[in-house]
ZADO-1210 file (C-alpha; in nm, 4 decimals, padded with zeros to 6 digits):
<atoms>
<atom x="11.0120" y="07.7343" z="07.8752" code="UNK" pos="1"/>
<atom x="11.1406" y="07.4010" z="07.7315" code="UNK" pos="2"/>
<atom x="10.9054" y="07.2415" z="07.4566" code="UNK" pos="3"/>
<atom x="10.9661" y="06.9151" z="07.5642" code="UNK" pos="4"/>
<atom x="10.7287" y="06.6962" z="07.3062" code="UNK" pos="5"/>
<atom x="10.8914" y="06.9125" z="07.0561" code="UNK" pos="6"/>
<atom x="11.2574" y="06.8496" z="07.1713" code="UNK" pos="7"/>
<atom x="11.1806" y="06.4663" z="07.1520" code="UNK" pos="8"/>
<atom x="11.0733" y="06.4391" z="06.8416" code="UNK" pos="9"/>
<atom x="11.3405" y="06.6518" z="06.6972" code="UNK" pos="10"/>
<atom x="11.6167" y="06.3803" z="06.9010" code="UNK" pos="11"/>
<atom x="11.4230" y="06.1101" z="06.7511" code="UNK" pos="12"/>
<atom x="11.4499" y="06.2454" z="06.3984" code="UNK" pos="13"/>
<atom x="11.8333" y="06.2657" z="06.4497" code="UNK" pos="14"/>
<atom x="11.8747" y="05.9672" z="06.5581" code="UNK" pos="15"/>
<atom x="11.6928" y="05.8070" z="06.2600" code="UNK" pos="16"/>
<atom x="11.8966" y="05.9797" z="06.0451" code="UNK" pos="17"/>
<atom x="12.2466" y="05.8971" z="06.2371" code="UNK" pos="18"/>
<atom x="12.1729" y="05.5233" z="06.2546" code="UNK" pos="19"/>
<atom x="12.1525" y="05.5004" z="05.9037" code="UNK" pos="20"/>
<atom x="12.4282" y="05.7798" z="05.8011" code="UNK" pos="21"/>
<atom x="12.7145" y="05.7286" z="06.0760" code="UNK" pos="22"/>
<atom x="12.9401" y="05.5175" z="05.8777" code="UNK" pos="23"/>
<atom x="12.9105" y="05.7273" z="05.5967" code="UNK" pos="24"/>
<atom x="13.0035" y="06.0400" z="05.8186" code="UNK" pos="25"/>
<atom x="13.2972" y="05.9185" z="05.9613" code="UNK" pos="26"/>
<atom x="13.4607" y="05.7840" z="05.6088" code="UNK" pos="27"/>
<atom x="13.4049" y="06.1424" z="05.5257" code="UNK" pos="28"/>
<atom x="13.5495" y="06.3001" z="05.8264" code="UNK" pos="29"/>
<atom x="13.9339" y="06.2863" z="05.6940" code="UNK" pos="30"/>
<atom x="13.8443" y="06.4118" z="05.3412" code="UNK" pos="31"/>
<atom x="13.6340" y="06.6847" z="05.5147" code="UNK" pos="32"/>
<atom x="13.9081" y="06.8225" z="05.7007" code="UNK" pos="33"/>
<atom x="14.0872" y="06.9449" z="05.4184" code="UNK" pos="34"/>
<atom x="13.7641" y="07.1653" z="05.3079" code="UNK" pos="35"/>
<atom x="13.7217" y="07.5065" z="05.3557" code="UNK" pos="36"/>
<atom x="13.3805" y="07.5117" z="05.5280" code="UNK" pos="37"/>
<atom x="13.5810" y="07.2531" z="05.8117" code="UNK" pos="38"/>
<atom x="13.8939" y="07.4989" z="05.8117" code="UNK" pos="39"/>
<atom x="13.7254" y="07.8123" z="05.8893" code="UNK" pos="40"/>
<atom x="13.5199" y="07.6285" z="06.2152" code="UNK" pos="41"/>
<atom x="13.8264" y="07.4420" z="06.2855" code="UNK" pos="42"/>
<atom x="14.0275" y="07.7706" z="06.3153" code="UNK" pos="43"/>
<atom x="13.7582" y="07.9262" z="06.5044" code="UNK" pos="44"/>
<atom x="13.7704" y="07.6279" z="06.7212" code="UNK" pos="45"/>
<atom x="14.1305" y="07.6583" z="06.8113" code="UNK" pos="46"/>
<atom x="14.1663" y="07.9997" z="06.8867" code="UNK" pos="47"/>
<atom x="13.8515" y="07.9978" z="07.1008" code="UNK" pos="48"/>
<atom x="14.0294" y="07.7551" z="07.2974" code="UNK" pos="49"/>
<atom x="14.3736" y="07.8742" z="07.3166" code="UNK" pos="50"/>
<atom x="14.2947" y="08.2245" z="07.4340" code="UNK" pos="51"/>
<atom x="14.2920" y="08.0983" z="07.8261" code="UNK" pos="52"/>
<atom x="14.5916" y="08.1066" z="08.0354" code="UNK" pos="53"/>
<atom x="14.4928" y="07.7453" z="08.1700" code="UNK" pos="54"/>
<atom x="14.3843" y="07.3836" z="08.0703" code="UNK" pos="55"/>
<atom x="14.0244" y="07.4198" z="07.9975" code="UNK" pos="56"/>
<atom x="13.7314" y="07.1489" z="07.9737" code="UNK" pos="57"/>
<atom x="13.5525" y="07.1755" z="07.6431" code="UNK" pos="58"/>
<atom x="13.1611" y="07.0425" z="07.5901" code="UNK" pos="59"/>
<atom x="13.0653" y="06.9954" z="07.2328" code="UNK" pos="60"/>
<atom x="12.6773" y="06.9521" z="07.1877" code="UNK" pos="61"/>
<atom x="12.6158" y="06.6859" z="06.9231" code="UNK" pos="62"/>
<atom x="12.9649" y="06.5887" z="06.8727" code="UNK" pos="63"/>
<atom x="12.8716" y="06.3284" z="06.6071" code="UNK" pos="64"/>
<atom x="13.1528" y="06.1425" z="06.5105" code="UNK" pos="65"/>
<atom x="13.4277" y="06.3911" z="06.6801" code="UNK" pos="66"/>
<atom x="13.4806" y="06.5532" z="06.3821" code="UNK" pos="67"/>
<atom x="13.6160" y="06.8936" z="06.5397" code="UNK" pos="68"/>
<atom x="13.7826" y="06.7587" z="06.8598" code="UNK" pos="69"/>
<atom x="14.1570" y="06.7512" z="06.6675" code="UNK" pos="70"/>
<atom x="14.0794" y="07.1511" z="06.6367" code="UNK" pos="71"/>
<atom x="14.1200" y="07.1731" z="07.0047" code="UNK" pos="72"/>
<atom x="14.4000" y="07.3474" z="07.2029" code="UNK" pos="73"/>
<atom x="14.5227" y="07.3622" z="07.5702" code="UNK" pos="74"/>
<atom x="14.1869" y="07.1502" z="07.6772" code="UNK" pos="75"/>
<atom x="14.2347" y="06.8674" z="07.9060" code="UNK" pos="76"/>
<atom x="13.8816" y="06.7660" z="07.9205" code="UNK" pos="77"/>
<atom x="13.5982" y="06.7256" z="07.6204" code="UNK" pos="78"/>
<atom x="13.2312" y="06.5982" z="07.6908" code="UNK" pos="79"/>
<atom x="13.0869" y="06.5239" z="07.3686" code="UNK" pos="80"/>
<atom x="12.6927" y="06.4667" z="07.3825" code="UNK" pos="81"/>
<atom x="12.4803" y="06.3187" z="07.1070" code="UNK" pos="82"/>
<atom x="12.1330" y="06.1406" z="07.0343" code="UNK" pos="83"/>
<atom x="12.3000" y="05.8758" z="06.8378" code="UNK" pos="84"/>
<atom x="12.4599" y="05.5698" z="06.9633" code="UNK" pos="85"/>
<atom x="12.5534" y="05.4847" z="06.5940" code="UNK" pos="86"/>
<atom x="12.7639" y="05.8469" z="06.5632" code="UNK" pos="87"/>
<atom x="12.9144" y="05.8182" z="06.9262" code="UNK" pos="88"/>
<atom x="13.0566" y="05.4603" z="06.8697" code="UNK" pos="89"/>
<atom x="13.2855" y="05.6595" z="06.5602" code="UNK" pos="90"/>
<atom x="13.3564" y="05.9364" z="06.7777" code="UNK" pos="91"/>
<atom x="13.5619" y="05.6552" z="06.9885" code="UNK" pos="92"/>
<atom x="13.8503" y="05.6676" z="06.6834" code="UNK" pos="93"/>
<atom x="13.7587" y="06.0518" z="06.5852" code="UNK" pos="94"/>
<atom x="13.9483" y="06.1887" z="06.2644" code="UNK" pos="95"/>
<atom x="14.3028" y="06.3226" z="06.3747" code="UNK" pos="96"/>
<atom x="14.5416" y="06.3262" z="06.6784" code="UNK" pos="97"/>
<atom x="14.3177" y="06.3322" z="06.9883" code="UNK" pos="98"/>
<atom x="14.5418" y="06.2875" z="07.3053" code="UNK" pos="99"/>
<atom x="14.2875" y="06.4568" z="07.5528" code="UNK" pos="100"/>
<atom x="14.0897" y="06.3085" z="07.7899" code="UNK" pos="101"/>
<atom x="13.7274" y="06.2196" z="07.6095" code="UNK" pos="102"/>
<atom x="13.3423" y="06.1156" z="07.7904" code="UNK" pos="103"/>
<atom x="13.1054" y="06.0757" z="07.5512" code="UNK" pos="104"/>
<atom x="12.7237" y="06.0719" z="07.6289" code="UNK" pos="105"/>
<atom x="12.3800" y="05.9958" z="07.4273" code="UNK" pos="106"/>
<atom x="12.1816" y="06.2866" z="07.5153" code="UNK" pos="107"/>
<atom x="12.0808" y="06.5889" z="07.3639" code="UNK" pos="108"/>
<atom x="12.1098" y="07.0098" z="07.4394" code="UNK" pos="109"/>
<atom x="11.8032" y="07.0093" z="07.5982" code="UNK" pos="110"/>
<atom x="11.8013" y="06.6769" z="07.7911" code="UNK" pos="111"/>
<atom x="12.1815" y="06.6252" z="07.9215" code="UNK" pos="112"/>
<atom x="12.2265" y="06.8326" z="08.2587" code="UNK" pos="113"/>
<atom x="12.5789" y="06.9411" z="08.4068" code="UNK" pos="114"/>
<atom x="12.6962" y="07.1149" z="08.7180" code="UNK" pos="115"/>
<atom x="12.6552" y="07.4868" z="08.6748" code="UNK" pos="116"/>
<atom x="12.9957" y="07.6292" z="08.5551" code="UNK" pos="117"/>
<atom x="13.1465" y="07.2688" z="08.4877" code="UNK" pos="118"/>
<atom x="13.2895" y="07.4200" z="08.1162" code="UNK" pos="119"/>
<atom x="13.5416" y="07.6683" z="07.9726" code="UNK" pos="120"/>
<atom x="13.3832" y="07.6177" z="07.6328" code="UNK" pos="121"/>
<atom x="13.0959" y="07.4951" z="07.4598" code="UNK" pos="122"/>
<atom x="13.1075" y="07.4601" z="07.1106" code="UNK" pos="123"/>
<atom x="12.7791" y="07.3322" z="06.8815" code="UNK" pos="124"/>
<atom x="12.8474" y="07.3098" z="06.4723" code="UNK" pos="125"/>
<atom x="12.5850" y="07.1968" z="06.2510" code="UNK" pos="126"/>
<atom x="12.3597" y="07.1406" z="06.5080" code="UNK" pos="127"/>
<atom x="12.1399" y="07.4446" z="06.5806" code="UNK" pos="128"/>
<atom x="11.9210" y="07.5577" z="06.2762" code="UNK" pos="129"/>
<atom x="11.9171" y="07.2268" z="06.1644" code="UNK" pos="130"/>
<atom x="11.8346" y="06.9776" z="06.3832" code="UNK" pos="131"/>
<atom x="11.6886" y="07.2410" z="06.6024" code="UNK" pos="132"/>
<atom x="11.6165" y="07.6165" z="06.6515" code="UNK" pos="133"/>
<atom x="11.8466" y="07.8931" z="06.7782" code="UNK" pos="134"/>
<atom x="11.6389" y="07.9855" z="07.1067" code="UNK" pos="135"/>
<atom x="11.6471" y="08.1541" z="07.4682" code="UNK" pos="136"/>
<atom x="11.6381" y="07.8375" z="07.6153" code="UNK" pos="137"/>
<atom x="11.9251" y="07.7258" z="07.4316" code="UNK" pos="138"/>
<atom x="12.1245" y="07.9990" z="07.4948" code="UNK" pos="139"/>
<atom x="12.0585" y="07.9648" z="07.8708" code="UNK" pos="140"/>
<atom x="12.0933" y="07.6197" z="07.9157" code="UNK" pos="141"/>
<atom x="12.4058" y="07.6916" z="07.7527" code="UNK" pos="142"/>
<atom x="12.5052" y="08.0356" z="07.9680" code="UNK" pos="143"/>
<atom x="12.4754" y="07.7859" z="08.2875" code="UNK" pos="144"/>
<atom x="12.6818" y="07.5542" z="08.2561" code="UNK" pos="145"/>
<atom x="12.9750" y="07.7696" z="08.1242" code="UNK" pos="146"/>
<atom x="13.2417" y="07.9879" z="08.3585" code="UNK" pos="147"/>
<atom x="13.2223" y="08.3230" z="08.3958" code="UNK" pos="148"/>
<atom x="13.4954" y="08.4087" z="08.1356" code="UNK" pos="149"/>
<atom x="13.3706" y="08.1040" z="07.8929" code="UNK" pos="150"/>
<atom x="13.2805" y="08.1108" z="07.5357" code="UNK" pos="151"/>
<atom x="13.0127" y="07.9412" z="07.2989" code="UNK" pos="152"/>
<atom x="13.1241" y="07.8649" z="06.9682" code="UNK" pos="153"/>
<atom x="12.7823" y="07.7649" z="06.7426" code="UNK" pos="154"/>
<atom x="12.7036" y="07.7938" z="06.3628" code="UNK" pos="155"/>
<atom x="12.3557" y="07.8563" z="06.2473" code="UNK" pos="156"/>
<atom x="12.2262" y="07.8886" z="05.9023" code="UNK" pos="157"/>
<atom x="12.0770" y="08.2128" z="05.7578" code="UNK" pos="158"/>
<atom x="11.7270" y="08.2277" z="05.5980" code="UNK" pos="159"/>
<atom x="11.7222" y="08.0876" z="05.2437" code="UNK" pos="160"/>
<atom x="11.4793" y="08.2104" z="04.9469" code="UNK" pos="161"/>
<atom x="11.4611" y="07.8990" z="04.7949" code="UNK" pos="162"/>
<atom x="11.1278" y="07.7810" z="04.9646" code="UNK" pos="163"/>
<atom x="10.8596" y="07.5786" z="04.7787" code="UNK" pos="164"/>
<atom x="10.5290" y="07.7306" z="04.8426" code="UNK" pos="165"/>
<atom x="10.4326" y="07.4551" z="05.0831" code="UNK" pos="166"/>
<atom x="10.7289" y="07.5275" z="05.3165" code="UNK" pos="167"/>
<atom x="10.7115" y="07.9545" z="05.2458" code="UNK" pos="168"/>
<atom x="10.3056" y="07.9157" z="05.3705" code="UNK" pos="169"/>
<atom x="10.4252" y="07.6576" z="05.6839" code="UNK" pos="170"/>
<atom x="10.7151" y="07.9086" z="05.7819" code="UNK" pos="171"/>
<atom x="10.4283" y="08.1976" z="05.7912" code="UNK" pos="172"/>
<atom x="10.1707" y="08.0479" z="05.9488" code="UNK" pos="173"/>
<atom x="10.4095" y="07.8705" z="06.2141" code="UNK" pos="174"/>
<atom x="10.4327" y="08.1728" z="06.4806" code="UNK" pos="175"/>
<atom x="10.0770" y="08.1682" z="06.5375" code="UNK" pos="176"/>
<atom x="10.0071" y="07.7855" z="06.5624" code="UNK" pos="177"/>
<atom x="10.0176" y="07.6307" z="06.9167" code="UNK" pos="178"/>
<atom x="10.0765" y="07.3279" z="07.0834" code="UNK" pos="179"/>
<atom x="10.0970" y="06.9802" z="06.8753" code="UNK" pos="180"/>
<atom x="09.9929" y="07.1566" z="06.5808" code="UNK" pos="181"/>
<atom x="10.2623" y="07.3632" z="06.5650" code="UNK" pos="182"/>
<atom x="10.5133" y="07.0852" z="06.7218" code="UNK" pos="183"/>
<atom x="10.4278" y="06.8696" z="06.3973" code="UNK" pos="184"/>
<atom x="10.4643" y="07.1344" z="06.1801" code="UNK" pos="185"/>
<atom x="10.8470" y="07.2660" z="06.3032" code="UNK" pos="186"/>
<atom x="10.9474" y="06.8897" z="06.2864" code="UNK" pos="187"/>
<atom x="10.7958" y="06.8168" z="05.9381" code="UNK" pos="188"/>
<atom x="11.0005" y="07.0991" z="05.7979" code="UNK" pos="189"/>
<atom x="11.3545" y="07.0496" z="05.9836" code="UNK" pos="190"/>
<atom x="11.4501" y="07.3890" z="05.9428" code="UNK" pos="191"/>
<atom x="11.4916" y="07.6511" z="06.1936" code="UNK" pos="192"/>
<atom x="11.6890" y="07.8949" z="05.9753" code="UNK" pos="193"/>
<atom x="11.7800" y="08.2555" z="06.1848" code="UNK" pos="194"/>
<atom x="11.9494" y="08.5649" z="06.1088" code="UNK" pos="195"/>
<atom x="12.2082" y="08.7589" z="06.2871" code="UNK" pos="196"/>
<atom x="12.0186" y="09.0564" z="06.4335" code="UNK" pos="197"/>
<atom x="11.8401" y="08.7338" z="06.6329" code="UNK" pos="198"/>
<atom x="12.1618" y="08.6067" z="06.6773" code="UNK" pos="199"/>
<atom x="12.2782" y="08.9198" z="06.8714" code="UNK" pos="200"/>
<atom x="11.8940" y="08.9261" z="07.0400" code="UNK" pos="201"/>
<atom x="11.9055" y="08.5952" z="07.2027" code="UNK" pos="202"/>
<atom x="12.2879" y="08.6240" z="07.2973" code="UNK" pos="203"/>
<atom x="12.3523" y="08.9701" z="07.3917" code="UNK" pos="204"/>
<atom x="12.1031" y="08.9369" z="07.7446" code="UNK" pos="205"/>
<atom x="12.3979" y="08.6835" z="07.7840" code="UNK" pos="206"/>
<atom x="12.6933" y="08.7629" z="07.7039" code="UNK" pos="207"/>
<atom x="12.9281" y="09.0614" z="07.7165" code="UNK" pos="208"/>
<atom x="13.1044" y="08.9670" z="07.3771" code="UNK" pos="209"/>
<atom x="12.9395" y="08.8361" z="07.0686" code="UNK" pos="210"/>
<atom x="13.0754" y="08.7871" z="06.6978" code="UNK" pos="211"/>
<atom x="12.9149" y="08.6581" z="06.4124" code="UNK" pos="212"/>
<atom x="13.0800" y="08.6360" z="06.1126" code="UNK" pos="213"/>
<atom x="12.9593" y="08.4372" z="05.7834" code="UNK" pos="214"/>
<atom x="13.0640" y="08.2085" z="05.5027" code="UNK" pos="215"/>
<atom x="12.8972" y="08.1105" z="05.1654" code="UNK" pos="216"/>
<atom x="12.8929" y="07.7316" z="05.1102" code="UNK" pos="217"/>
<atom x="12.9759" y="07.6524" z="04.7235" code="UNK" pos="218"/>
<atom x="12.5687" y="07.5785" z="04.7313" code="UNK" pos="219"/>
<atom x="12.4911" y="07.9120" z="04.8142" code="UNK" pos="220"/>
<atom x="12.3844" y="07.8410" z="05.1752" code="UNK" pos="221"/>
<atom x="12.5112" y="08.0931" z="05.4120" code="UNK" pos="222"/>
<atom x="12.6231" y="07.9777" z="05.7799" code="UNK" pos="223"/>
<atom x="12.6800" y="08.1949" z="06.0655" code="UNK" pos="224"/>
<atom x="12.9611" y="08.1634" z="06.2881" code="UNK" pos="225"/>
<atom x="12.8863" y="08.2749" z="06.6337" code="UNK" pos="226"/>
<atom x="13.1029" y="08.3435" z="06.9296" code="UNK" pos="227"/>
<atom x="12.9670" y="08.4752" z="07.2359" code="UNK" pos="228"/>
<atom x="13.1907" y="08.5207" z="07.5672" code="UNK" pos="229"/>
<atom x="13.2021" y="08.6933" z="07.9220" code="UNK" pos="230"/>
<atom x="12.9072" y="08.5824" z="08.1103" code="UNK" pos="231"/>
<atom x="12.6927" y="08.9016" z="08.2083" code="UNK" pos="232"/>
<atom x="12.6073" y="08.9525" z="08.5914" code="UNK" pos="233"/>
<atom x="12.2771" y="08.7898" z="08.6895" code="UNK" pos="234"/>
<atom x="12.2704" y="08.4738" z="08.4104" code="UNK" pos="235"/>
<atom x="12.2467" y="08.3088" z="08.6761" code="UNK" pos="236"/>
<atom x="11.9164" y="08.4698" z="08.7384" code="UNK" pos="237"/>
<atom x="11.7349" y="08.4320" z="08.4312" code="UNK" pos="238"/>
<atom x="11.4450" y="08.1870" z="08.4311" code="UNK" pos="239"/>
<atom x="11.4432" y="07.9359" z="08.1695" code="UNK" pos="240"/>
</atoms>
């Protein structure tokens, strides 16, 4: 079930941040295409969407500034979808050669609503573990709007050990809190860090095909790169 109070507080931090950080993002955008951390998802990117034998559509959730849509190949169609006005207004001029058809929309993962199986691909970097958690409802959200041979291409970041004792004691006591309480408590501390055996929990249900490999940021922080594929009989099924 959707935590909405929680979902609008998390858009409304993003979109604080954005407003004030969107011109700095896309100055960035050309140097950061040259970097390895933007090669490896770029790669990922453009063989998830070459693989089909036809012109695909292609929805990225919290596009930002369009950073990834040059990675794209054979898609005719991309929906990008983010909270921030300020990061969609770059994503007009995004870094690159961009000759596809774009829509771009202010919404959010859990707010914007498609027609079921209205995308070949949905792709989501930098988005989920940070700005919000990894979750069934998510991944199902997610599952429905994609075709029956579509893939989801998402990064998530794995658990740190770097905690300060304030955030260790708010990450243990935070399964057992409830309602605003713990709402306050997941937004005050922006992180909703996962590993890959819950990775594999939440997608598997899902999908027929999932892949996670990682890479180490120069920092130390360790993303996940996720690709799950090949809806399973009955998504459709599944309650949210």
């Amino acid at each position: 079930m959707a935590d909405n109070r929680l979902y609008t507080q998390l858009r409304r931090n993003a979109e604080s941040h954005y407003s004030k950080a969107a011109v700095s993002y896309r100055r960035s955008d050309d140097l950061a295409k040259d970097l390895g951390s933007h090669a490896g998802k770029c790669s990922i990117i453009s063989d998830v969407t070459a693989r089909f034998a036809r012109p695909t559509r292609l929805l990225d959730l919290g596009c930002g500034t369009g950073r990834y849509f040059h990675c794209v190949r054979n898609v005719r169609w991309i929906v990008g979808v983010d909270p921030s006005a300020h990061m969609l207004e770059h994503a007009r001029s995004p870094v690159g050669e961009q000759h596809t058809k774009v829509t771009l929309i202010r919404s959010t993962l859990h707010e914007v609503t498609f027609v079921p199986k209205s995308f070949d691909v949905v792709i989501c970097v930098g988005v989920l573990s940070h700005w919000c958690g990894v979750d069934g409802y998510v991944m199902k959200r997610v599952a429905e709007v994609l075709r029956d041979d579509g893939c989801f291409f998402f990064t998530a970041e794995e658990p740190r050990s770097d905690w300060t004792f304030k955030e260790k004691l708010a990450v243990m006591i935070r399964p057992v809190l409830f309602g605003n309480l713990r709402r306050r408590v997941e937004a005050r501390l922006m992180n909703f860090e996962i590993s890959e055996r819950q990775v594999r929990a939440l997608a598997e249900p899902l999908f027929r095909h999932v892949t996670v490999t990682k890479w180490t940021s120069p920092t130390g922080r360790v993303d996940l790169h996720c690709t799950a594929s090949g809806l399973k009989a009955g998504v459709s099924e599944v309650a949210l």
